[in-house]
C-alpha positions in Angstrom: 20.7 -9.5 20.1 18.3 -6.7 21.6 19.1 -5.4 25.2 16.6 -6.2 28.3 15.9 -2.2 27.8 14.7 -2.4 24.3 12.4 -5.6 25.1 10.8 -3.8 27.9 9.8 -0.7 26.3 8.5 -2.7 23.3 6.3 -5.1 25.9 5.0 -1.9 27.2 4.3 -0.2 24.0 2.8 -3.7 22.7 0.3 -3.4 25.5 -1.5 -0.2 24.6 -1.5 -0.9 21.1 -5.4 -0.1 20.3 -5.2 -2.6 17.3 -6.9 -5.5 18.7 -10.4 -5.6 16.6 -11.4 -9.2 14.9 -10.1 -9.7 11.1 -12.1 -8.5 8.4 -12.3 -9.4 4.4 -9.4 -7.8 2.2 -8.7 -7.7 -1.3 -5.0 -9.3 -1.9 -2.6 -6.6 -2.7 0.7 -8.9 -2.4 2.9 -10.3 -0.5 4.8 -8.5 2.3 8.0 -9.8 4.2 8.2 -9.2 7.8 11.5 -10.1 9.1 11.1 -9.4 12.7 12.2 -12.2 15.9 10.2 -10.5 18.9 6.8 -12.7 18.4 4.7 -9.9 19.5 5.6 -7.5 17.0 6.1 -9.8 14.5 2.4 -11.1 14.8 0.9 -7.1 15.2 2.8 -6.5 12.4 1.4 -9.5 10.3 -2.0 -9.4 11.9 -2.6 -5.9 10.9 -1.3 -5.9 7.4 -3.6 -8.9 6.8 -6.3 -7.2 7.8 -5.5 -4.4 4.8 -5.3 -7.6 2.4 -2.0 -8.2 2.4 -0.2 -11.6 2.3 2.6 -11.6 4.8 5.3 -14.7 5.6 7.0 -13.7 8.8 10.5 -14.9 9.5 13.3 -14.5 12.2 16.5 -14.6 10.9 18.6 -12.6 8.2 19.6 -15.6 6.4 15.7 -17.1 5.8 15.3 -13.3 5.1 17.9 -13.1 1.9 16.6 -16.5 0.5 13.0 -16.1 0.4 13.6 -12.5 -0.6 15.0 -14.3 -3.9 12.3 -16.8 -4.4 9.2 -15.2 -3.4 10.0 -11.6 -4.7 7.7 -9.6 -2.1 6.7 -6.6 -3.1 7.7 -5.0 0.0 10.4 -6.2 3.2 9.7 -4.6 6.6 13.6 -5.3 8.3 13.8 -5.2 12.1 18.3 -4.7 12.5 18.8 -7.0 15.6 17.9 -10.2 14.1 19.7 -13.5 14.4 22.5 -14.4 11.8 22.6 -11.4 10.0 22.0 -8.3 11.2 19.5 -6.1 9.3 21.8 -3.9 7.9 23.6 -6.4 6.2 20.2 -8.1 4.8 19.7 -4.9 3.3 22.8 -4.2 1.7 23.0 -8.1 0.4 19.1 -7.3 -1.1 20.3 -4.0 -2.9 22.9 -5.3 -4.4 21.8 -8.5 -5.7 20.2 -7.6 -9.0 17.6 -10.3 -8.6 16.3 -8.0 -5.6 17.3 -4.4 -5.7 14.7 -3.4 -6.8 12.1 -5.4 -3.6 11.7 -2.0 -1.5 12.9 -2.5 2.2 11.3 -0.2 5.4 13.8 -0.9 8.2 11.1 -1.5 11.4 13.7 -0.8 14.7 13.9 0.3 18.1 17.2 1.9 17.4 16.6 5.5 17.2 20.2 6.8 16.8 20.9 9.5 14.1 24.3 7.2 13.2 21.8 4.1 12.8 19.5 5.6 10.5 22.3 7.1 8.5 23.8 3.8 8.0 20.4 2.0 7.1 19.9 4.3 4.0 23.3 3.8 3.1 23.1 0.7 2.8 20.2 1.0 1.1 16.6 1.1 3.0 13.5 3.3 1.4 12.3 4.0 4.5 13.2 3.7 8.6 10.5 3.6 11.0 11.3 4.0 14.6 9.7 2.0 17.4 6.7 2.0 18.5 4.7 3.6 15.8 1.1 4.2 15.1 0.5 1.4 12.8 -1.9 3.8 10.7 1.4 5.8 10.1 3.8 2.2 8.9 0.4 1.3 7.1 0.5 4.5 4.9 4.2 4.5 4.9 4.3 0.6 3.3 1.6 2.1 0.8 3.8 4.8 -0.1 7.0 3.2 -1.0 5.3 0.6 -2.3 3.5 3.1 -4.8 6.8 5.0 -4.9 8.4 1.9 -6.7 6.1 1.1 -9.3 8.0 1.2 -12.6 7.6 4.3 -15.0 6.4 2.4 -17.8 3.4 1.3 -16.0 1.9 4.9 -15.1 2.9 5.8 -18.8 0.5 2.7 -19.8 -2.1 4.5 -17.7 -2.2 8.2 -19.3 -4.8 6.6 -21.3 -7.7 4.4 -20.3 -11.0 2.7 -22.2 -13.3 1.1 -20.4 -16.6 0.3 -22.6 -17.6 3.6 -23.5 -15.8 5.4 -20.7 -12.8 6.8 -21.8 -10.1 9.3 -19.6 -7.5 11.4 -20.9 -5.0 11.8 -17.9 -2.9 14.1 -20.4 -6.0 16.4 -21.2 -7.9 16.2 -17.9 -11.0 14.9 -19.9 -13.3 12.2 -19.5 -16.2 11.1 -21.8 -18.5 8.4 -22.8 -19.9 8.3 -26.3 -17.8 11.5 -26.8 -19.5 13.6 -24.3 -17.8 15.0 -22.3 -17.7 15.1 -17.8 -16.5 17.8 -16.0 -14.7 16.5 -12.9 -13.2 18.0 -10.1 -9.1 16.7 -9.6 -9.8 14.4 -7.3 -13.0 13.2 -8.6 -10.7 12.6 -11.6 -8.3 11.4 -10.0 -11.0 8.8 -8.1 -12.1 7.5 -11.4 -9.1 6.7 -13.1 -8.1 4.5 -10.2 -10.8 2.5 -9.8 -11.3 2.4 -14.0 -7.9 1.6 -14.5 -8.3 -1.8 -12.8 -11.6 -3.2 -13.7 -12.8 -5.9 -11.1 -10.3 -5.2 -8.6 -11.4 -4.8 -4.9 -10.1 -1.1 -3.5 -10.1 -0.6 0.0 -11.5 3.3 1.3 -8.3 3.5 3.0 -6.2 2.7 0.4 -7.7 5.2 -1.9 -7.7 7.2 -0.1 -3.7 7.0 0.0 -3.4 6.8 -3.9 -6.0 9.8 -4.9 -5.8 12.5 -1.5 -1.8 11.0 -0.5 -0.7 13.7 1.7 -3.4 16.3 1.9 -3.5 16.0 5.5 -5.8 13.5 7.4 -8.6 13.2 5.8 -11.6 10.5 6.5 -12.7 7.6 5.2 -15.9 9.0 4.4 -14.3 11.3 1.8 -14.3 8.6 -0.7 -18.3 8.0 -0.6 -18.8 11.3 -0.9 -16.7 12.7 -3.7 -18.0 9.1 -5.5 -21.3 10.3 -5.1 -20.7 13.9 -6.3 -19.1 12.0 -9.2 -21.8 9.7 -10.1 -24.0 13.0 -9.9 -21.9 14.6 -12.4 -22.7 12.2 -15.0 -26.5 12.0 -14.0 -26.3 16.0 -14.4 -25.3 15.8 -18.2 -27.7 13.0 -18.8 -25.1 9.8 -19.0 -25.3 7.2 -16.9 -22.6 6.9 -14.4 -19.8 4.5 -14.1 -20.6 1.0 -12.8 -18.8 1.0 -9.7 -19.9 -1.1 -7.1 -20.2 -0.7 -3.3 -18.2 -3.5 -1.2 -19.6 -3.8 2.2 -17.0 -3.7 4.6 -14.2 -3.3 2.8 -14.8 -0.5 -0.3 -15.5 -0.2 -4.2 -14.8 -1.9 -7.7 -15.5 -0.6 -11.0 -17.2 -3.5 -13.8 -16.1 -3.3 -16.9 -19.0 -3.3 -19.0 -20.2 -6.8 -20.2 -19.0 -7.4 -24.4 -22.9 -7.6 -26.1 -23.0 -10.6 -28.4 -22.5 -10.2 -32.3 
């Protein structure tokens, strides 16, 4: 169990967390575990993660932890350590060695900043320790990173390809064209595309693509993504072909629409 000192500091941090605006619309992007058994951080922890379109089941105990771990298969466990039953490091180790779940990513979430602790939470296992309290921009960009980190091989070699009506991108040749003309992009205007075209009709958040096409380029704003869309769509105007269908979401981002089959 957690020490009157580490609930204190975590009450105090809990109330100057600036995270307190009203929920808005998310696309779904899976299901997250939180296994945490102080309710305040538990629920800003699920509350915000919602709010990026995540589904999140928040538990208290190691035990519940292991078993719906197995059954639900999230694609992503954030693991406080001093939690009833079993401790987190032991949920950890359990999940990485079972082969039904070694491969679920695990972010250990504590207030336990020791050197030895963090040591022992990647040996037994963890992709990632976050100390508290944290910015929850910073776990939000973290959870996106290992998540991305984990996706298999085979899948990003099924990408290095993609056709989308007439649109067509070569991520081997750096080439895009429709009709065989070709677009000259900029990387990351490239880059922008071949997200958003390689999953036609699927809702992506600014901030999110903002982590899967800039990453780590330092802090960049959400604004970036409108305006390297427009420069793109400009490209193809430029050239005389029209640009992509991808369309704005209020509040939320952009999707690309496949083009619609014509009728024989």
């Amino acid at each position: 169990m957690r020490s009157q000192e580490e609930r204190r500091q975590t009450s105090g941090w809990l109330r100057h967390t600036p995270e307190a605006a009203g929920p808005a619309a998310r696309p779904r992007l899976g299901q997250i575990l939180v296994v945490e058994d102080e309710p305040d951080v538990g629920e800003l922890i699920r509350y915000n993660l919602a709010k990026e379109g995540y589904e999140v089941s928040r538990i208290t105990t190691g035990g519940e932890a292991l078993r719906q771990a197995r059954e639900n298969r999230p694609v992503l466990v954030l693991l406080d350590l001093m939690i009833p039953e079993l401790n987190g490091w032991e949920v950890c180790r359990r999940l990485k060695q079972d082969p039904d779940t070694r491969t679920i990513p695990v972010i250990i979430v504590t207030a336990r900043v020791e050197e030895g602790d963090k040591v022992l939470g990647f040996e037994m296992g963890a992709d990632d320790y976050v100390t508290k309290p944290f910015a929850l921009r910073e776990l939000i960009a973290r959870i996106r990173a290992v998540i991305r980190r984990s996706t298999p091989a085979e899948l990003a070699d099924r990408t290095h390809h993609l056709k989308v009506g007439d649109l067509e991108i070569d991520r081997r040749r750096f080439e895009v064209t429709v009709k065989g003309r070709a677009v000259a992009l900029t990387p990351k205007e490239f880059e922008l595309l071949s997200v958003l075209a390689g999953e036609p009709g699927r809702v992506f958040g600014r901030e999110e693509l903002l982590d899967l096409v800039w990453g780590r380029d330092g802090f960049v704003e959400p604004r970036t993504v409108d305006v390297h869309l427009a420069r793109l769509r400009g490209k193809f105007l430029s050239v005389g072909i029209p640009p992509p269908d991808v369309e704005t979401v209020r509040g939320v981002g952009y999707r690309f629409h496949e083009p619609e089959k014509s009728g024989s």
